[in-house]
MARSEFI-749043 format. One record per residue: residue number from 0; residue in three letters; chain; y, x, z of N, C-alpha, C, CB in turn. Coordinates in Angstrom, 1 decimal, padded with zeros to 4 digits. Glycine has a CB too. Layout:
(r NUM,"Ala","A",(Y,X,Z),(Y,X,Z),(Y,X,Z),(Y,X,Z))
...
This chain:
(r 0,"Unk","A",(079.0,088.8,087.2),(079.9,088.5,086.0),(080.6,087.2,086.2),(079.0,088.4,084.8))
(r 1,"Unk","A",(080.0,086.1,087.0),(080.6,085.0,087.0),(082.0,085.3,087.9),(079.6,083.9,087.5))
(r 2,"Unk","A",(081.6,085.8,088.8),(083.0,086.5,089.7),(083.8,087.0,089.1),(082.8,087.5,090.5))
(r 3,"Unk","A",(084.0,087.4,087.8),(084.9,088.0,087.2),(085.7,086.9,086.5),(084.4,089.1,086.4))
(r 4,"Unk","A",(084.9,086.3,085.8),(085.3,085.1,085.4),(086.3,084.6,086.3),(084.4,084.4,085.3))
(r 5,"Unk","A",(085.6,083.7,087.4),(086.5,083.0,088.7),(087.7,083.9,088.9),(085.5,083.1,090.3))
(r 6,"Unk","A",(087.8,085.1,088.5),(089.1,085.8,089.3),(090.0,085.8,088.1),(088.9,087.6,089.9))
(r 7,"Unk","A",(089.4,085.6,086.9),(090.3,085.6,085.7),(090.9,084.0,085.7),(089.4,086.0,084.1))
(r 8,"Unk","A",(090.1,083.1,086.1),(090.4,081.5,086.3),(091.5,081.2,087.4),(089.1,080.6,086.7))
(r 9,"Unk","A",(091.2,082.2,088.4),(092.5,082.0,089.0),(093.9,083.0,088.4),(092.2,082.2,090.4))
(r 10,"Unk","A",(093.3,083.6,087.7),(094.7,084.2,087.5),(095.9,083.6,086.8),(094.5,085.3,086.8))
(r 11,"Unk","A",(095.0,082.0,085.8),(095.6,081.4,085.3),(097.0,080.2,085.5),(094.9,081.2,085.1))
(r 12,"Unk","A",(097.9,079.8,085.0),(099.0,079.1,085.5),(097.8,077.5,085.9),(100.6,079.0,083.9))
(r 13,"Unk","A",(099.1,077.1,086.9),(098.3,075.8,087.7),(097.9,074.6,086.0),(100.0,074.7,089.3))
(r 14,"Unk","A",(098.8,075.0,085.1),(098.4,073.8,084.1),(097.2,073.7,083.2),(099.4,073.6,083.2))
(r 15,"Unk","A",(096.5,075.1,083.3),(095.4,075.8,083.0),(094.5,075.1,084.1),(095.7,077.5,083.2))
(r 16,"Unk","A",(094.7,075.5,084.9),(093.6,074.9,085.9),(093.2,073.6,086.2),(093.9,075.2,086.9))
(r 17,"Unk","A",(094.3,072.8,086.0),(094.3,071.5,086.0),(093.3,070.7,084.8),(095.8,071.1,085.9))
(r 18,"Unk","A",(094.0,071.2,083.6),(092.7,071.0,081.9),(091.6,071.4,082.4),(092.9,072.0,080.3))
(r 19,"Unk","A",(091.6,072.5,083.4),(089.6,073.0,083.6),(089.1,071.9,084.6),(089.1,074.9,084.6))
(r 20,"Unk","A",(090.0,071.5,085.7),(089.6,070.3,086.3),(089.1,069.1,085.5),(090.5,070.0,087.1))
(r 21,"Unk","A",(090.4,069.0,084.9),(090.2,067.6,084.0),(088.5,067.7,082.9),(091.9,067.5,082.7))
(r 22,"Unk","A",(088.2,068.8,082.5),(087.1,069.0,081.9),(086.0,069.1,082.7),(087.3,070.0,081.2))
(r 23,"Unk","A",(085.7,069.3,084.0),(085.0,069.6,084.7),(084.5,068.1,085.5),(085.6,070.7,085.3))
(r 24,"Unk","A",(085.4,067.6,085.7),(085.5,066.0,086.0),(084.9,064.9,084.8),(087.3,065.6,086.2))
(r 25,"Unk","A",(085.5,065.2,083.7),(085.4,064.0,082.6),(084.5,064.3,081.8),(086.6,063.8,081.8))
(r 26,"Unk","A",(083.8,065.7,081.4),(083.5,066.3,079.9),(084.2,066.1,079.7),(082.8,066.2,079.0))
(r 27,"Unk","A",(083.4,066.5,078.4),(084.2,066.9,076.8),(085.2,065.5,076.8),(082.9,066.8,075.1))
(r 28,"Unk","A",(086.1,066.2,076.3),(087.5,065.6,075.9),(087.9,066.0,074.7),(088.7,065.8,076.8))
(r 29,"Unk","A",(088.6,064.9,074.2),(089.7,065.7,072.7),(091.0,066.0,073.2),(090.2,064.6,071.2))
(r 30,"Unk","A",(091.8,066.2,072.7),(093.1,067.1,073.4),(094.0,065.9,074.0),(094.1,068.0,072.1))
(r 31,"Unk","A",(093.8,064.5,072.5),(094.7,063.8,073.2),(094.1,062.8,074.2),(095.5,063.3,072.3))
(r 32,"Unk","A",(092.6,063.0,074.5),(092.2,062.8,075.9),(092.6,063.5,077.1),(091.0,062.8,075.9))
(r 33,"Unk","A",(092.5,064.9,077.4),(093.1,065.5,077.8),(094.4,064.9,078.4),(093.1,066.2,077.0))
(r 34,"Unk","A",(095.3,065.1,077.3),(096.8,064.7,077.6),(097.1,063.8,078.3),(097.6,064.3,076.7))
(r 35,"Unk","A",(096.0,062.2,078.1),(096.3,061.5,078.8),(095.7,061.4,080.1),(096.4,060.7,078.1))
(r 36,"Unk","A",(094.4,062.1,080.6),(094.1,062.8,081.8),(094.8,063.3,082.7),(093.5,063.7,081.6))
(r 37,"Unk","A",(095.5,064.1,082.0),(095.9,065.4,083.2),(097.8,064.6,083.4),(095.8,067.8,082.1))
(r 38,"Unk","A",(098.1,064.2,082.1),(099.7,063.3,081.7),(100.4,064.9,082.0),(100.5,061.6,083.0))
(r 39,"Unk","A",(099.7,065.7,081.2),(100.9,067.0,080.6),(101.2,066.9,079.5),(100.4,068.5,080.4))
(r 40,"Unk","A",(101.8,067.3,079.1),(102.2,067.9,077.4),(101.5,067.8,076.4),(102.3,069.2,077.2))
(r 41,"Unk","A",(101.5,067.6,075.6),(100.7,068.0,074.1),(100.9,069.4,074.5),(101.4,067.5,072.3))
(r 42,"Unk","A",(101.8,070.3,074.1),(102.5,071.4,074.0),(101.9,072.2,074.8),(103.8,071.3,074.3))
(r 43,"Unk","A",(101.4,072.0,076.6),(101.1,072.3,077.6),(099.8,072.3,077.7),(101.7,071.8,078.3))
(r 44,"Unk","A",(099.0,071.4,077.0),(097.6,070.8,076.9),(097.1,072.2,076.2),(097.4,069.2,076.0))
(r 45,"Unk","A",(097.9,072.2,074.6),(097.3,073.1,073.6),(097.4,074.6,074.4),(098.2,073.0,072.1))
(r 46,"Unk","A",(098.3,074.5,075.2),(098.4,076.5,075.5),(097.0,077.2,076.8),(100.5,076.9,076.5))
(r 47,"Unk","A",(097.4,075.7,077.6),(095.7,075.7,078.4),(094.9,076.2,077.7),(094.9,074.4,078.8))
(r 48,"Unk","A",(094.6,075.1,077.1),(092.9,075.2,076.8),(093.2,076.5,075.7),(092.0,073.3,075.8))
(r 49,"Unk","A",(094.2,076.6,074.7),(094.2,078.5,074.3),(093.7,079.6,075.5),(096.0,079.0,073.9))
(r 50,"Unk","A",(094.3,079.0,076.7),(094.2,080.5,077.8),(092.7,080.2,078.3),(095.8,080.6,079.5))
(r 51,"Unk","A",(092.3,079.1,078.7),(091.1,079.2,079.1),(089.8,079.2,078.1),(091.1,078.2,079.9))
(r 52,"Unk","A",(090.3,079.1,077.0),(089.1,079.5,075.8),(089.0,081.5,075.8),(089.9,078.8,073.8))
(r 53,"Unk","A",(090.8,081.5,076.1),(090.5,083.3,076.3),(089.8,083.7,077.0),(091.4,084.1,076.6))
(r 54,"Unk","A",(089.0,083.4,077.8),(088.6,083.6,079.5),(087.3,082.9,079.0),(089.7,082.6,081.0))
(r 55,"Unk","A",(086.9,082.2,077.7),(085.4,082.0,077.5),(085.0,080.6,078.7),(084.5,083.8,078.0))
(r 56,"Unk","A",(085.5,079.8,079.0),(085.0,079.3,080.0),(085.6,077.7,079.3),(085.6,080.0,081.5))
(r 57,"Unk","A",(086.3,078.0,077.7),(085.8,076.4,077.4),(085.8,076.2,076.0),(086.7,075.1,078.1))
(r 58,"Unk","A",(084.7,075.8,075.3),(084.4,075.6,074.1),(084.8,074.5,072.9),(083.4,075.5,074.3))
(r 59,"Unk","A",(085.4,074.9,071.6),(085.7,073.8,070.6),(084.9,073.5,070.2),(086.5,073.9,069.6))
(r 60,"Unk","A",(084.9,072.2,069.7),(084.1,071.8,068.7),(084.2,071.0,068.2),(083.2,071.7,068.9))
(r 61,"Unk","A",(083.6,070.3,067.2),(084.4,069.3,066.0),(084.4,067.7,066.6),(083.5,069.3,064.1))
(r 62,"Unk","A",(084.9,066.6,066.7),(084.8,066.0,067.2),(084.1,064.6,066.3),(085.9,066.2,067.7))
(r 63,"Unk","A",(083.4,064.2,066.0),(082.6,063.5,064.8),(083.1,062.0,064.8),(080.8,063.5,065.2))
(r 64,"Unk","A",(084.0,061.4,065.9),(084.4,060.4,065.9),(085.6,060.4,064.8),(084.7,060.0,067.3))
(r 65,"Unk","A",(086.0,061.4,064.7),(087.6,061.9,064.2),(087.2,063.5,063.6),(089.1,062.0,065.9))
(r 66,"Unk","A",(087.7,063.8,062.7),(087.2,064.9,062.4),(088.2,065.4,062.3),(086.4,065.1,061.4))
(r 67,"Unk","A",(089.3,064.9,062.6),(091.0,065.5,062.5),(090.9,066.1,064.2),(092.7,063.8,062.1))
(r 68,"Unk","A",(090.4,065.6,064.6),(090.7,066.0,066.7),(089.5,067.1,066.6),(090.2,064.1,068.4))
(r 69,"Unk","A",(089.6,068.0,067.4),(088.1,069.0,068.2),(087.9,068.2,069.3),(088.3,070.9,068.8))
(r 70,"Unk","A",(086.9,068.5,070.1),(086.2,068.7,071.3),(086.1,069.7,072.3),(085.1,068.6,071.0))
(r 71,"Unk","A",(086.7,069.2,073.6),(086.8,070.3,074.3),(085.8,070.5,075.6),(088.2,070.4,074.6))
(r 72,"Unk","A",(085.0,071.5,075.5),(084.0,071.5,076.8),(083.9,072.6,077.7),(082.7,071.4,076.5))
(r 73,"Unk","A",(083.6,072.3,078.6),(083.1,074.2,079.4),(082.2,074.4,079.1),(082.9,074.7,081.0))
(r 74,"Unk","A",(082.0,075.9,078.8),(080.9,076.7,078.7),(079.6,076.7,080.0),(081.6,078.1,078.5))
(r 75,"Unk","A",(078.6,077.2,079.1),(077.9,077.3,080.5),(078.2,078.4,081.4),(076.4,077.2,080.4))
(r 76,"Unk","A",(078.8,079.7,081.0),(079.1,080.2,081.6),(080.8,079.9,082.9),(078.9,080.9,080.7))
(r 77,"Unk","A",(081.2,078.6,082.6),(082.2,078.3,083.9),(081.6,078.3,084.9),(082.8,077.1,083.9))
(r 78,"Unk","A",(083.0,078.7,085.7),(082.6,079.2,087.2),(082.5,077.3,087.6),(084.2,080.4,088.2))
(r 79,"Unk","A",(081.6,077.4,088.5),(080.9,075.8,089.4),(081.8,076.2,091.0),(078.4,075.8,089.7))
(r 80,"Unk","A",(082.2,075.3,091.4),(082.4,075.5,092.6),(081.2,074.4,093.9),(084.1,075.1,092.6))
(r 81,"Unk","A",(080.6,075.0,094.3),(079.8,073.8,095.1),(080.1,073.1,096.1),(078.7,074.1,095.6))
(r 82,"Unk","A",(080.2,072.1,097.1),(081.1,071.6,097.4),(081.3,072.5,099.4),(080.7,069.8,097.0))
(r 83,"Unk","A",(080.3,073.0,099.4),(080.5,074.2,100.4),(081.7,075.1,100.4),(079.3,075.1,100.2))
(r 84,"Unk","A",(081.8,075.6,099.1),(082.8,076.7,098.7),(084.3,075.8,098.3),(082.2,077.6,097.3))
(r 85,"Unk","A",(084.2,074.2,098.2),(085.9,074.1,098.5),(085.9,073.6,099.9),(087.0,072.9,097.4))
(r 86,"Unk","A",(084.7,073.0,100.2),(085.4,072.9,102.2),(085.8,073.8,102.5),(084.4,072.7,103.4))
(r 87,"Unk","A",(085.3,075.2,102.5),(085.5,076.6,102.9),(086.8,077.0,102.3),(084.3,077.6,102.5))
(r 88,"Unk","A",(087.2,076.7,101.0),(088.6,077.0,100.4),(089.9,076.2,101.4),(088.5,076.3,098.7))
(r 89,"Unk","A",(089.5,075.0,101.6),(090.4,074.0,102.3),(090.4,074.6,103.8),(089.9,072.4,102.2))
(r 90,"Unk","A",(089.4,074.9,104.1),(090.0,075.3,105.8),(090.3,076.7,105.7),(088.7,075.0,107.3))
(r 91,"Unk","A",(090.0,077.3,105.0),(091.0,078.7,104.8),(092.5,078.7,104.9),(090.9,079.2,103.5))
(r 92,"Unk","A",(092.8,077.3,103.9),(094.4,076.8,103.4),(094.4,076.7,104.9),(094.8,075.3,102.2))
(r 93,"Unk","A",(094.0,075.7,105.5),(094.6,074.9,106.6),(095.0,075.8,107.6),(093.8,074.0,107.2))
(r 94,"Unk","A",(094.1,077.2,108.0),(094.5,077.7,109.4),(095.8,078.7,108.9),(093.1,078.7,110.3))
């Protein structure tokens, strides 16, 4: 199942992927943490994290500092990459 996932995560636009990095790197973020993370869009921020919430792989939640902002996290079901599988990704690219 997680494989399915991963194939749906890549199916996503690079700005998508980038918010799952940025989440994957930082935690939980609010959006306009995010924004200033990744330095996309508001606009571009909100449609991410819409497509990768569709794909289940990242969670709202209310943000208690600010109750006007959510919280944005991965699920436990997100795909993990270990650091075996991007060496192996990178010398794939390379040859």
């Amino acid at each position: 199942m997680a494989e399915a996932e991963q194939e749906s995560l890549d199916d996503l636009p690079p700005s998508a992927k980038l918010v799952f990095k940025v989440l994957e790197y930082n935690g939980p973020l609010t959006q306009k943490g995010i924004v200033q993370e990744s330095m996309l869009s508001a606009r571009t921020v909100r449609y991410a994290l819409e497509r990768l919430e569709g794909i289940g792989v990242v969670d709202e939640d209310v943000y208690f500092a600010d109750a006007r902002q959510n919280l944005y996290q991965l699920t436990d079901a997100a795909p993990k990459q270990s650091a075996d599988e991007v060496d192996e990704a990178e010398a794939c690219h390379a040859e």
